[in-house]
C-alpha positions as CSV (number, residue, x, y, z in Angstrom):
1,X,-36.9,-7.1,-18.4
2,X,-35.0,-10.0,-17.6
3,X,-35.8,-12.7,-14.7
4,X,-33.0,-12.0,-11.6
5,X,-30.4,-14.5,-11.8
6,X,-30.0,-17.1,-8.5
7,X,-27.2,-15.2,-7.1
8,X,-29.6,-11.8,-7.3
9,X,-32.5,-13.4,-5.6
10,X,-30.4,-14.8,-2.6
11,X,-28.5,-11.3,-2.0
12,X,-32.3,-9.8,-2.4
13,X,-33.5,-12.5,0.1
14,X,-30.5,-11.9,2.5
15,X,-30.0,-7.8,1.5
16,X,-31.0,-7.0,5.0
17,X,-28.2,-9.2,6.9
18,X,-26.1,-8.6,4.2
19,X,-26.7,-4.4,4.7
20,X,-26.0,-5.0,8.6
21,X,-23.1,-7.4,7.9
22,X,-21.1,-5.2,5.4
23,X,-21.8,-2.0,8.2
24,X,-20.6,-3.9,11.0
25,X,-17.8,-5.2,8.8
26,X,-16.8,-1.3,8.1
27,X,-16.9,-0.3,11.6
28,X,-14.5,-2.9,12.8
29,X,-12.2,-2.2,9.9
30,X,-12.3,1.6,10.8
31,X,-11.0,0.2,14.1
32,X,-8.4,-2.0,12.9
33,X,-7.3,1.1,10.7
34,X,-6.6,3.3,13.2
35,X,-4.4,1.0,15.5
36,X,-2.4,-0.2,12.4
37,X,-1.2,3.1,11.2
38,X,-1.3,5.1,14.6
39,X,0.2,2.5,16.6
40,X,2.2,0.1,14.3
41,X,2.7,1.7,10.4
42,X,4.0,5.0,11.3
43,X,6.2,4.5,14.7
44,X,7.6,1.8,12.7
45,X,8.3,4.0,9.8
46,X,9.1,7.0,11.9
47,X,12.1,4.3,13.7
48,X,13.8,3.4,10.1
49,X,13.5,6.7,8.7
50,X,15.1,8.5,11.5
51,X,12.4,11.1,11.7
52,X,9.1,11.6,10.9
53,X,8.5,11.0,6.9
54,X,5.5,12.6,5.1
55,X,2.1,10.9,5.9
56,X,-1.3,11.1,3.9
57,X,-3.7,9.4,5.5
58,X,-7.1,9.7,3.6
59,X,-9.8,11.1,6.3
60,X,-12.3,11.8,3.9
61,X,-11.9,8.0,3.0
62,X,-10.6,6.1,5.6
63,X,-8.7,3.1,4.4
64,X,-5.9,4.8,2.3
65,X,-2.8,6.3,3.4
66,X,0.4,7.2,1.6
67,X,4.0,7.4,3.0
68,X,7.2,9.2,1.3
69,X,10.4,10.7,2.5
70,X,9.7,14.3,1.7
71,X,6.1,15.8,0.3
72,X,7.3,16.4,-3.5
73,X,9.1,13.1,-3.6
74,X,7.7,10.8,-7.0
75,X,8.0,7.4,-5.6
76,X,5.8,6.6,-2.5
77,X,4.3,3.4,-0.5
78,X,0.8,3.1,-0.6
79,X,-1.7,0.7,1.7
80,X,-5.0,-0.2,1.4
81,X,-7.7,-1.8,3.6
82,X,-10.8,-3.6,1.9
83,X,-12.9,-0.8,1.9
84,X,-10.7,0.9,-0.8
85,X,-8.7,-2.2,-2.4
86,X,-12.7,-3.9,-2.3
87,X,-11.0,-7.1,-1.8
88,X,-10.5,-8.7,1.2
89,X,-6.8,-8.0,2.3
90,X,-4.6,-4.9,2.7
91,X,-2.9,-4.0,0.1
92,X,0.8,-2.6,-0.4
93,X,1.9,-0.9,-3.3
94,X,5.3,1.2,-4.6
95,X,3.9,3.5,-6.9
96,X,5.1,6.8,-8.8
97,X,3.2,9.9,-9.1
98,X,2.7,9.9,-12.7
99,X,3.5,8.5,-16.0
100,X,5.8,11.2,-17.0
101,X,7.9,10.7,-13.6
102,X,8.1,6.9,-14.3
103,X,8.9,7.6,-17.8
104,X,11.9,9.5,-16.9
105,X,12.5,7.5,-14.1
106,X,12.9,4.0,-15.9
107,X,15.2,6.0,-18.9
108,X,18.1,5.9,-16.2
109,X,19.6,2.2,-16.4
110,X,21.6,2.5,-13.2
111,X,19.3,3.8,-10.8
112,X,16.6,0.9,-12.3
113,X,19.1,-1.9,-11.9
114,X,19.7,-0.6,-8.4
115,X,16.1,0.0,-7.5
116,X,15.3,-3.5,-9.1
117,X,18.4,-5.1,-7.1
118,X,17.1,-3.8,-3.9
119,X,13.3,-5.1,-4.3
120,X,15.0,-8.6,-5.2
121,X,16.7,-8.1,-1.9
122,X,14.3,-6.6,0.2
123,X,11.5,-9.4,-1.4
124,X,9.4,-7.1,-2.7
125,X,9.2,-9.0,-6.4
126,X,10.8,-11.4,-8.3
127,X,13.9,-11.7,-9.9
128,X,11.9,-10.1,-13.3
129,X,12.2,-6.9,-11.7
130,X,9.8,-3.9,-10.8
131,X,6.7,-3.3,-13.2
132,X,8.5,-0.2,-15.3
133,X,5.5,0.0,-17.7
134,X,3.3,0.9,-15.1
135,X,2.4,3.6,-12.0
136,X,2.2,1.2,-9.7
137,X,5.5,-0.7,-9.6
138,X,5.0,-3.4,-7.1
139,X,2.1,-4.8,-5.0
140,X,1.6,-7.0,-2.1
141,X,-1.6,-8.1,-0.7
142,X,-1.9,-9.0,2.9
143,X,-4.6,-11.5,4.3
144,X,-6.5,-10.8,7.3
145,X,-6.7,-12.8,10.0
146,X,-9.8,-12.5,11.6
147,X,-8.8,-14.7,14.7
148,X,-5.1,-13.2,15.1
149,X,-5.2,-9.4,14.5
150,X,-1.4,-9.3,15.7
151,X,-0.2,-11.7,13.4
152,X,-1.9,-9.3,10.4
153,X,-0.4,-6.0,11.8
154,X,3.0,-7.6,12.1
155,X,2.9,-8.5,8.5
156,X,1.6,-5.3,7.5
157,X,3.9,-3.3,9.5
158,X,6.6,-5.8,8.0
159,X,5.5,-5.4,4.1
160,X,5.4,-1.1,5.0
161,X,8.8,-1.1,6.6
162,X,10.0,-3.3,3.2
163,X,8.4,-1.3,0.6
164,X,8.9,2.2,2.6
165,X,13.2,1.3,2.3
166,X,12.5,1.7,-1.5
167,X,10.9,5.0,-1.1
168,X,13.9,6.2,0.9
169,X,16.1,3.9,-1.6
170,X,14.9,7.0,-4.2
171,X,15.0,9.7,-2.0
172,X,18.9,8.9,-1.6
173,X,19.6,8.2,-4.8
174,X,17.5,12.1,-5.8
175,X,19.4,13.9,-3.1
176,X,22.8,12.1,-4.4
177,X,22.1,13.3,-8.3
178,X,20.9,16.9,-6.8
179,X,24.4,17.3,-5.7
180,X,26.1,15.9,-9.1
């Protein structure tokens, strides 16, 4: 067996603080969670949808929740909080539900050069365009601001209200090609 490394010995020396620390740290997040979506992430989404969209919020899990226009619908907005992301922001994606989805959804040109137009627009990504090859087409992290908590929900609520008009963005453009 090897000798602990430096870094082991001062998280064994500290494992104690670092145990309270990381539990305190989780409680106060918990906190922070529920405000942001109950008071800020879904009234805010609620107001540019025009009604109440589809909502996972993980209980069993706290820290994950999932937004979409209707329950079936293959594109959604997904945000994390450090306890899932395990880093220290939140965490904003525009993911599809699977690969076959995004395979079929990335074989139609138009609705990709529209989809890719509006998250130019809406500064979701770069000119380069959404992530095609992958599930999770866009990401933004968030930093958290210890000493200004309303300066961190506004920019989350911000980011959610940005990435949420692509969900509804492909919720139009299904609805539209339902009645082709």
């Amino acid at each position: 067996m090897d000798n602990l490394s430096d870094i082991a010995k001062d998280y064994l020396a500290d494992f104690e603080v670092l145990t309270e620390a990381r539990n305190e740290f989780e409680k106060e997040l918990d906190n922070w969670w529920r405000v942001l979506i109950s008071k800020h992430v879904k009234p805010a989404l609620n107001e540019v949808n025009k009604g109440e969209p589809y909502f996972w919020d993980n209980k069993a899990s706290p820290g994950q929740y999932q937004s979409r226009v209707t329950e079936e619908q293959d594109i959604y907005m997904q945000l994390l909080d450090p306890r899932i992301s395990e880093r220290g922001c939140y965490s904003l994606s525009l993911c599809v539900m699977s690969q076959p989805k995004l395979k079929r959804l990335s074989s139609q040109e138009p609705f990709v050069q529209r989809f890719n137009d509006l998250a130019a627009k809406l500064k979701i990504n770069d000119k380069s365009g959404l992530r095609w090859e992958d599930t999770e087409l866009a990401t933004e992290d968030i930093s958290i601001l210890p000493d200004e908590p309303d300066v961190t929900i506004r920019q989350v609520r911000d980011a959610a209200v940005r990435f949420f008009r692509m969900v509804m963005e492909h919720h139009d453009a299904t609805r539209k090609k339902a009645k082709d």
